[in-house]
N, C-alpha and C positions, 0 to 999 in steps of 0.2 A: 630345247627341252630335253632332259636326259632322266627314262624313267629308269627309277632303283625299287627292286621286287623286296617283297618285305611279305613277312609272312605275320598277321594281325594274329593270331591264336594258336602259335607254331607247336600249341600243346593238344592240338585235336589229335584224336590216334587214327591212323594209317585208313581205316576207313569210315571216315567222317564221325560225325556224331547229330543227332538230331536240333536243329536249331532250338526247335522247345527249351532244349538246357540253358540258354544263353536266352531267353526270349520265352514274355508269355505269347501265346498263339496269339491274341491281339493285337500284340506290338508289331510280329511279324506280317501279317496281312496291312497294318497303316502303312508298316513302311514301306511295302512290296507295292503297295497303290500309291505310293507319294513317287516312288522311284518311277513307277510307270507314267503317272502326272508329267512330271519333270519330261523325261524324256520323251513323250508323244510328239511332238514340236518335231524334234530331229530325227523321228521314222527310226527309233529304237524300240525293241520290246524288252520284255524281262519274264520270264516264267515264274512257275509257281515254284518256293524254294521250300523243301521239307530238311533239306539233309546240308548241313556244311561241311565241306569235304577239309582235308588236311592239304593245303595250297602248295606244299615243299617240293613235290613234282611238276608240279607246272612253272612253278618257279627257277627250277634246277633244267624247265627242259626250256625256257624260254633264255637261260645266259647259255645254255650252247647255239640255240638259235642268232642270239648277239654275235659272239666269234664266226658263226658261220657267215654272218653280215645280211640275216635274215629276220632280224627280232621283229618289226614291226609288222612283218605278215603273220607270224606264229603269235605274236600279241594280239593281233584283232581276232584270230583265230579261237582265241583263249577265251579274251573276253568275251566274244558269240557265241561260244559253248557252253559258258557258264550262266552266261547272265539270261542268252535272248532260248536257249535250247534247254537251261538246267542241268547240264552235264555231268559228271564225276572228271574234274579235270586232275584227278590223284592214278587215275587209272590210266594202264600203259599202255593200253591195247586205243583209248581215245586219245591219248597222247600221241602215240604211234599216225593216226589218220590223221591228226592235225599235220603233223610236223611233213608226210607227206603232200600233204594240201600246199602247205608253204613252203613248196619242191626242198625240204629236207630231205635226205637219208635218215629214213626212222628209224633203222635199226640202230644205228651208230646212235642216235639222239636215245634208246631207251637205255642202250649199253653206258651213255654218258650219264645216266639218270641213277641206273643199278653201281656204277662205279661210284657214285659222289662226286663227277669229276668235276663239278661248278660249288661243292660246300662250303667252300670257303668263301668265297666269293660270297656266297649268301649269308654267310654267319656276320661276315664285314658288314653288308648292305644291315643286317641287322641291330649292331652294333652304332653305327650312322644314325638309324631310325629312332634306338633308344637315347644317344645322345641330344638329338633333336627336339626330344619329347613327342615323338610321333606316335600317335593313340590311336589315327584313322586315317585310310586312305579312298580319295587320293587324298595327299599331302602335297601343297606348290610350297614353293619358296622363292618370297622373291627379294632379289636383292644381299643382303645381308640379315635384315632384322624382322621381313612381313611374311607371315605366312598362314596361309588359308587350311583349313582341316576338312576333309569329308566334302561332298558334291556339294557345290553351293551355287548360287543362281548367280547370273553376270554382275547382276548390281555388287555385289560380294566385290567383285575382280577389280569392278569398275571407281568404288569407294575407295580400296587398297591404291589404287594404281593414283586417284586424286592426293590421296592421302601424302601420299611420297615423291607426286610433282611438287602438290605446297612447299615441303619440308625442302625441297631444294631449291625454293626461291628467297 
């Protein structure tokens, strides 16, 4: 599996914006209790989400953690700060402690971040996303032609996966 970071709202400003804009208060509390439904089973949490932050730093600091041949520690890192703690994962100072956490060198990882030195990369990864028609992540793909959109329960996986044993018998 090889994830590619993508930034779903790359038009939020620098320091978040209130979900209310994108959601009524409603919507946000079903879906903040359907995510916690979902994931009880596997001893994940999810906090209370007021604010959506601008994702392009955590994304910019997660492909230097890739080259540094650390992404998958600085990615759990990521997603546990945002999803199960509510973090501001845009901010450089909790950027900074993650990236120590997963024995990076933070300074070089914020200087990587202040520099741009992964935008391009990310504008690609963007570009990929839009050509794909990718609207929600996650996003799998499997194969050449199947692919799943947004958290979806096993049976999802498990229909796809029959679906495209048939087809090759």
């Amino acid at each position: 599996m090889d994830w590619i970071g993508i930034e779903i709202h790359p038009e939020t400003p620098a320091g978040g914006r209130p979900l209310t804009e994108l959601f009524p208060a409603a919507d946000i509390k079903r879906m903040t209790n359907h995510l916690r439904t979902m994931a009880a089973p596997f001893g994940i949490t999810f906090a209370d989400f007021a604010n959506l932050p601008n994702s392009r730093n955590a994304h910019l600091a997660a492909e230097y953690a890739r080259a540094q041949g650390k992404f998958p520690e600085l990615h759990a890192s990521l997603f546990s700060a945002y999803f199960s703690e509510g973090l501001d994962i845009s901010d450089l100072e909790i950027l900074a402690e993650l990236a120590k956490d997963a024995g990076l060198d933070s300074a070089e990882l914020v200087r990587s971040i202040q520099q741009g030195t992964f935008s391009e990369k990310l504008s690609q990864a963007q570009k990929k996303a839009k050509d794909h028609d990718v609207s929600g992540v996650p996003a799998f793909f499997i194969g050449d032609k199947e692919r799943i959109m947004g958290a979806q329960p096993i049976e999802v996986f498990r229909k796809v996966l029959k679906t495209i044993e048939s087809n090759r018998s």
